[in-house]
VOROZA-852192 format. One record per residue (C-alpha): residue in one letter; z, x, y. Coordinates in steps of 0.02 Angstrom, whole numbers, m for minus. Each point is the difference from the previous one (the first is absolute). Example, Ala and Ser with C-alpha at 12.3 -4.5 7.8 and 13.67 -1.06 7.14 Angstrom:
! residues 2
VOVO a 390 615 m225
VOVO s m33 69 172
! end
This chain:
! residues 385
VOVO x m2949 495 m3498
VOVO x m111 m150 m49
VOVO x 40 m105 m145
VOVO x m162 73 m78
VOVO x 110 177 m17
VOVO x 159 m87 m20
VOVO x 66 m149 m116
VOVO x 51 m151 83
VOVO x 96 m112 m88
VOVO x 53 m189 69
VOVO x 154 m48 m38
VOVO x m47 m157 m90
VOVO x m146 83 m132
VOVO x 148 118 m25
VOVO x 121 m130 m56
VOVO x m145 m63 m109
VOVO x m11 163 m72
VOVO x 165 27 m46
VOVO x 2 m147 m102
VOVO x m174 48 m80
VOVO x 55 196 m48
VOVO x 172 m61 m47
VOVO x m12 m159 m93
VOVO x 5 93 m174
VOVO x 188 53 46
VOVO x 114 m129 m49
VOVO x 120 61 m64
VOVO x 115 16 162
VOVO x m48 m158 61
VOVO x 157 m109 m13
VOVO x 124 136 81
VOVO x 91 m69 169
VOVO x m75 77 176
VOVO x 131 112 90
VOVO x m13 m11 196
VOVO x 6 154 86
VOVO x 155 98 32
VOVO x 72 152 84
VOVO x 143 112 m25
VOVO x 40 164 104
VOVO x m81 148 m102
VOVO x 61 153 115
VOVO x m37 71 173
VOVO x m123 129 64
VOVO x 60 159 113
VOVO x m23 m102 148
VOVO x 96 m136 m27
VOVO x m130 m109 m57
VOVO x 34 m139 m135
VOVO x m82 m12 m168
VOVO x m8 m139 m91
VOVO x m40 m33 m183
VOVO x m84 m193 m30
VOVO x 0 m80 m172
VOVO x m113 m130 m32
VOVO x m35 m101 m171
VOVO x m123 m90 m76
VOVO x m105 m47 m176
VOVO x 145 101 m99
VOVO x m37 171 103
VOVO x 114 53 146
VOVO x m50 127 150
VOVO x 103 90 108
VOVO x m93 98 168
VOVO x 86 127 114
VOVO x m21 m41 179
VOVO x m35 181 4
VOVO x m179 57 m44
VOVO x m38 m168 m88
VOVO x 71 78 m140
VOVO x 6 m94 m178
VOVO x 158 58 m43
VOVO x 8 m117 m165
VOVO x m98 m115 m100
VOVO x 76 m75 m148
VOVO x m122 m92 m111
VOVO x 53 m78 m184
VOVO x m61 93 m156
VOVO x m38 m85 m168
VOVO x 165 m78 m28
VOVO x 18 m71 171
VOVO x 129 160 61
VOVO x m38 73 163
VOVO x m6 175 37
VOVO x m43 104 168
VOVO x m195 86 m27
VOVO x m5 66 158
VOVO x 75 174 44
VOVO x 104 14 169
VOVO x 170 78 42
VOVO x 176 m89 25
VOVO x 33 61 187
VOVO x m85 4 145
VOVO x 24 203 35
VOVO x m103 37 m134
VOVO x m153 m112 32
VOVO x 9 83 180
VOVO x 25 179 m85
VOVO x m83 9 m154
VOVO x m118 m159 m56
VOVO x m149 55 m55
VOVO x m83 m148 78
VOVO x 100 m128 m127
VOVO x m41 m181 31
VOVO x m73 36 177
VOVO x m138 m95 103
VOVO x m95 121 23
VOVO x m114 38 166
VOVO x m97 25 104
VOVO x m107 81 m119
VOVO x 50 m17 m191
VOVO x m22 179 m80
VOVO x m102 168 49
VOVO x m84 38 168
VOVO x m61 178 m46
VOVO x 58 143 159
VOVO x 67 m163 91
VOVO x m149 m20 87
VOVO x m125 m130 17
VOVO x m154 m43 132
VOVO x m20 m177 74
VOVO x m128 m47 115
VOVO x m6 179 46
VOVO x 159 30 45
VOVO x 99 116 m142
VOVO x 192 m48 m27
VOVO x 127 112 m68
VOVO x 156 m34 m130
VOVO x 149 52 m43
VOVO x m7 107 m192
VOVO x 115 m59 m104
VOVO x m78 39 m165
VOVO x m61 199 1
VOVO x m129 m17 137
VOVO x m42 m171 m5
VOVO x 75 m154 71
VOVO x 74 m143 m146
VOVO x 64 m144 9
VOVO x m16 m37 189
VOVO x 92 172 55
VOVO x 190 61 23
VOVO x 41 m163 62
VOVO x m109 m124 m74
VOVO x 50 m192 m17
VOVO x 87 22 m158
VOVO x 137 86 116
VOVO x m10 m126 163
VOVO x 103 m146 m3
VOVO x m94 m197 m20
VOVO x 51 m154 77
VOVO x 32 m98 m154
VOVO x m9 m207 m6
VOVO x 29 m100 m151
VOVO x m138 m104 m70
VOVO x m13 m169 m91
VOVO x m174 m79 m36
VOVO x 5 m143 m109
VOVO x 54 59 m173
VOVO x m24 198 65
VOVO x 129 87 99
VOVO x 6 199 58
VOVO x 23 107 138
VOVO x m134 11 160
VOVO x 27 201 79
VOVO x m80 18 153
VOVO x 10 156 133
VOVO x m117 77 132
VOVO x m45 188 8
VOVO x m48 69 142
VOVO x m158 86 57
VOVO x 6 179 m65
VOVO x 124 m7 m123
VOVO x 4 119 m124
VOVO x m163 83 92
VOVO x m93 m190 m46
VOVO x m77 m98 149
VOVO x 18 m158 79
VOVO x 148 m124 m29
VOVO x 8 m67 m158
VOVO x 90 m192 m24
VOVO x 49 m7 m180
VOVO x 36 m139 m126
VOVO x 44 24 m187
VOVO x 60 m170 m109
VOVO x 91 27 m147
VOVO x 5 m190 m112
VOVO x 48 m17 m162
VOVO x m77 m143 m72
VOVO x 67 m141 m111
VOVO x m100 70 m148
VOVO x 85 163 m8
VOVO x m111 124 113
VOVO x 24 119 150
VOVO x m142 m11 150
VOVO x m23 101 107
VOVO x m115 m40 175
VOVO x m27 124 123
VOVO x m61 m52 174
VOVO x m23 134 142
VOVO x m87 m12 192
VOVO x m41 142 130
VOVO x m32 6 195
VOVO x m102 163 m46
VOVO x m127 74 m138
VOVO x 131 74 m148
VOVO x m11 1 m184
VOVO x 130 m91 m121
VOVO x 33 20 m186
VOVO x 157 m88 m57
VOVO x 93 m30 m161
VOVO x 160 7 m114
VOVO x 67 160 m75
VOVO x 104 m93 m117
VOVO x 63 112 m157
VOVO x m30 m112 m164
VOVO x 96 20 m149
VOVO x m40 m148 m97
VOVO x 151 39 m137
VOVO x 131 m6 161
VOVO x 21 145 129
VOVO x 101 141 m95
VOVO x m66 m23 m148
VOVO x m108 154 m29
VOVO x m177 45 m26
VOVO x m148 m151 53
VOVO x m128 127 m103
VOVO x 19 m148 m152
VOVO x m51 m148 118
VOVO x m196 m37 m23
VOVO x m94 m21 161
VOVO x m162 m75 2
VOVO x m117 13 164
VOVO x m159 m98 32
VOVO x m85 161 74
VOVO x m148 99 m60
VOVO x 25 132 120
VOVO x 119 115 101
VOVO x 12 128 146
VOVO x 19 178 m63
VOVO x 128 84 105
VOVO x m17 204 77
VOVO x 157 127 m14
VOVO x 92 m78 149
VOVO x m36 m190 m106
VOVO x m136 m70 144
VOVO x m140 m101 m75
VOVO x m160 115 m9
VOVO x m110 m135 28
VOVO x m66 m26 m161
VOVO x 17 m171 m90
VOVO x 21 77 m181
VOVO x m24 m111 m163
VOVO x 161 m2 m110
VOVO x m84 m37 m151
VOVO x 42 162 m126
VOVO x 120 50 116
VOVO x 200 2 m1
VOVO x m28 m166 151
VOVO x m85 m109 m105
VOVO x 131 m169 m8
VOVO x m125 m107 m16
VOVO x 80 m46 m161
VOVO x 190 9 m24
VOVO x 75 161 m47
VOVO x 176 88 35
VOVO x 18 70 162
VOVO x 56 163 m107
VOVO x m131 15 m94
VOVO x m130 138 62
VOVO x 112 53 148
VOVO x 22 166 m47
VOVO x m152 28 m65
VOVO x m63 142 97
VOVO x m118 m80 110
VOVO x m22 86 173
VOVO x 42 m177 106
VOVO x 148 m8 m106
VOVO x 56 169 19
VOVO x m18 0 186
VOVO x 111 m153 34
VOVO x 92 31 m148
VOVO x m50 m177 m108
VOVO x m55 m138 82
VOVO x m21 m29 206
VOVO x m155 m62 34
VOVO x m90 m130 69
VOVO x m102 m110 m122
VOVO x m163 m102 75
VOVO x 28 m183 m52
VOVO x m159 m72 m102
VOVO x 16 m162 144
VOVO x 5 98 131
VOVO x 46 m96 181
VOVO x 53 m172 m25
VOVO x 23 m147 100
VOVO x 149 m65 m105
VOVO x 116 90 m145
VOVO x m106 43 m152
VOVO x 67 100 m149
VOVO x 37 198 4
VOVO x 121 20 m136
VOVO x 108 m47 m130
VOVO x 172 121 m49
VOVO x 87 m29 m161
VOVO x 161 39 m61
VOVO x 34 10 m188
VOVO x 199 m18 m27
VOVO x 33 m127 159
VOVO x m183 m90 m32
VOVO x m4 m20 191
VOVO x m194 0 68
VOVO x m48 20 172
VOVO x m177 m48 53
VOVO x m60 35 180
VOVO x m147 m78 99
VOVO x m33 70 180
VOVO x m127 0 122
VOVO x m11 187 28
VOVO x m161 108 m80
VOVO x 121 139 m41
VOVO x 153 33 m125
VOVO x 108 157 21
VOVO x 94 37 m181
VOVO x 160 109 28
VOVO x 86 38 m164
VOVO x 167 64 49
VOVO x m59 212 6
VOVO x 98 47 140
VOVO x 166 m98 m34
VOVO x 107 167 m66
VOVO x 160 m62 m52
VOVO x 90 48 168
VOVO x 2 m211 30
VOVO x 134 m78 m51
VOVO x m41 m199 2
VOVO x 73 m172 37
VOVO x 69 m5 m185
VOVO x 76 165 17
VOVO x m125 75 m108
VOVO x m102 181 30
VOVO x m188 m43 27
VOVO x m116 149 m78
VOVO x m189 16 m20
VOVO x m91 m151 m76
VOVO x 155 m165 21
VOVO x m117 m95 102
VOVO x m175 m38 59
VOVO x m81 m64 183
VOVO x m141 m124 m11
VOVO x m37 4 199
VOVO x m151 m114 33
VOVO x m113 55 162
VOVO x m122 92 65
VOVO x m43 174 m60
VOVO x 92 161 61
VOVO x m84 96 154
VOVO x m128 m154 44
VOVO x m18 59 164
VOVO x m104 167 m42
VOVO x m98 m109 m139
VOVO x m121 m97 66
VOVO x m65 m49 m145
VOVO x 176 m64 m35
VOVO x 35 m195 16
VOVO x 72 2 199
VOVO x 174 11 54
VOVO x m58 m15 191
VOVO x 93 m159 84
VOVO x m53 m25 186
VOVO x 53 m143 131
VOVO x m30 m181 m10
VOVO x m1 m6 m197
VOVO x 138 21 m126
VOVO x 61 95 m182
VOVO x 8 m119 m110
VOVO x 41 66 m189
VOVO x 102 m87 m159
VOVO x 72 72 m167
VOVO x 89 m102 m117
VOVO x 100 36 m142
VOVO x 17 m121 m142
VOVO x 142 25 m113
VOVO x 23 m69 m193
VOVO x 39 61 m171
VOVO x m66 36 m182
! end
């Protein structure tokens, strides 16, 4: 994949950015860095440790399962300085093998819907697993939100996080070549979460990775996100068909129930009646970002809060943003807090290219071949009202 198809971000106009994007939140500035620590989490069928790492910085603290990548907390302060947990997850490690509905995961190879599975490169046609009705999600049955990362701590001048790394091999999951992966997580002095992405192949493939973190701005437990007010700087969408793949069309949202280009509760036309809403039942779509591709973080969003006055902004390099809000969670979850998770308690922002890219040309490319490298970057940028 050439670096005209695919971001590629240096490390040092990335640092730059990060500063640029984030200099307006202050308000976490002064709180004391955390190094990066681990504590045994649990232990897999076959014997094989977990561990949970905590790591602290700019007033917000992470902690990452070892397992899948997973974002298994992320306390960040509200408007009176008290932390609370807004990202959904369990309290045990049986039930993110079990149950999870893809909480907190790094998700890959390919982020989302492949519709039957299938997809054609360079003439040959490759064939995956169906997870979701007769399409492939999230990677397949095994995707890397359930493979285990080699996880190193991370200090870079006033930043510290986690570096994840593993290598999957050719054909798995049905996907070609092997795949050398690298995902940073750094939380920076100001108060933010980054996220960098960084993949290589020995063969042709395609790659489309992100976070499936839950949000739940008020705290995880808390109930309904349907009063937070998203805005998203995109004039369009994908429509979705019966089994939710992209149609192709790039559909305006203006008039329709997808038009955030101005704040407005995530509750606020989801049961409206509208046929995309019906079929996914509310929101799970992917939204076309007005910047499209770009070469460093550049705004997507801002979520809102009103009792907590927390405010998360994200900037990412990726054309695409899919908007999950919560339809499928059916109060058979019971969370980290011990509370029941039902329809509507949290929200997925996952920034990346759009669902089923590899049967849409006309779709920005998720083709990576030998001799260049995936290169993608989200950050979120926390602060209050």
């Amino acid at each position: 994949m050439s670096t005209s198809r695919r971001t590629v971000l240096a490390a040092g106009a990335a640092a730059g950015l990060a500063a640029t994007v984030l200099g307006t939140t202050t308000a976490h500035a002064a709180a004391p860095r955390h190094s990066p620590s681990k504590k045994h989490f649990g232990t897999l069928a076959d014997g094989t440790v977990v561990d949970v790492w905590t790591v602290g910085n700019g007033g917000i603290r992470l902690q990452v399962l070892s397992y899948g990548g997973i974002i298994h907390s992320l306390e960040v302060p509200d408007a009176e300085g008290r932390l609370a947990n807004i990202a959904l997850g369990f309290d045990n490690l049986a039930d993110y093998v079990a149950k999870s509905p893809y909480f907190g995961g790094l998700i890959g190879r390919y982020g989302n819907r492949i519709a039957a599975g299938r997809f054609t490169l360079d003439g040959h046609t490759y064939q995956l697993p169906l997870n979701d009705g007769a399409n492939s999600l999230h990677g397949g049955t095994r995707g890397f939100d359930k493979q285990m990362w080699h996880v190193e701590p991370l200090t870079r001048g006033s930043d510290t996080g986690l570096v994840l790394t593993r290598t999957s091999p050719d054909g798995e999951m049905g996907y070609p070549g092997t795949l050398k992966v690298q995902v940073t997580y750094t939380l920076t002095a100001r108060g933010a979460w980054r996220i960098d992405y960084e993949a290589t192949t020995d063969r042709p493939t395609v790659v489309n990775l992100t976070s499936h973190t839950y949000f739940n701005l008020a705290g995880e437990g808390s109930g309904s996100v349907y009063d937070h007010t998203l805005e998203l700087a995109a004039s369009r969408y994908t429509p979705i068909d019966a089994g939710l793949i992209p149609t192709g069309e790039l559909a305006r949202v203006a008039g329709t129930p997808f038009d955030f280009r101005c704040a407005k509760p995530v509750g606020r036309d989801i049961r409206e009646g509208d046929q995309q809403l019906v079929r996914a039942k509310g929101f799970d779509h992917n939204w076309v970002l007005d910047k499209g591709i770009s070469s460093a973080p550049r705004y997507a969003l801002t979520l809102a809060e009103p009792t907590s006055g927390r405010v998360m902004r994200m900037y990412t390099t990726e054309p695409g943003l899919q908007f999950y809000s919560g339809n499928f969670l059916d109060a058979t979850l019971v969370g980290t807090s011990g509370h029941i998770y039902r329809q509507g308690d949290a929200l997925c922002l996952e920034a990346q290219h759009f669902p089923d890219s590899p049967n849409h040309p006309a779709f920005p490319s998720t083709v990576l071949r030998p001799g260049t490298t995936y290169r993608t970057s989200t950050v979120h940028s926390f602060s209050t009202r």
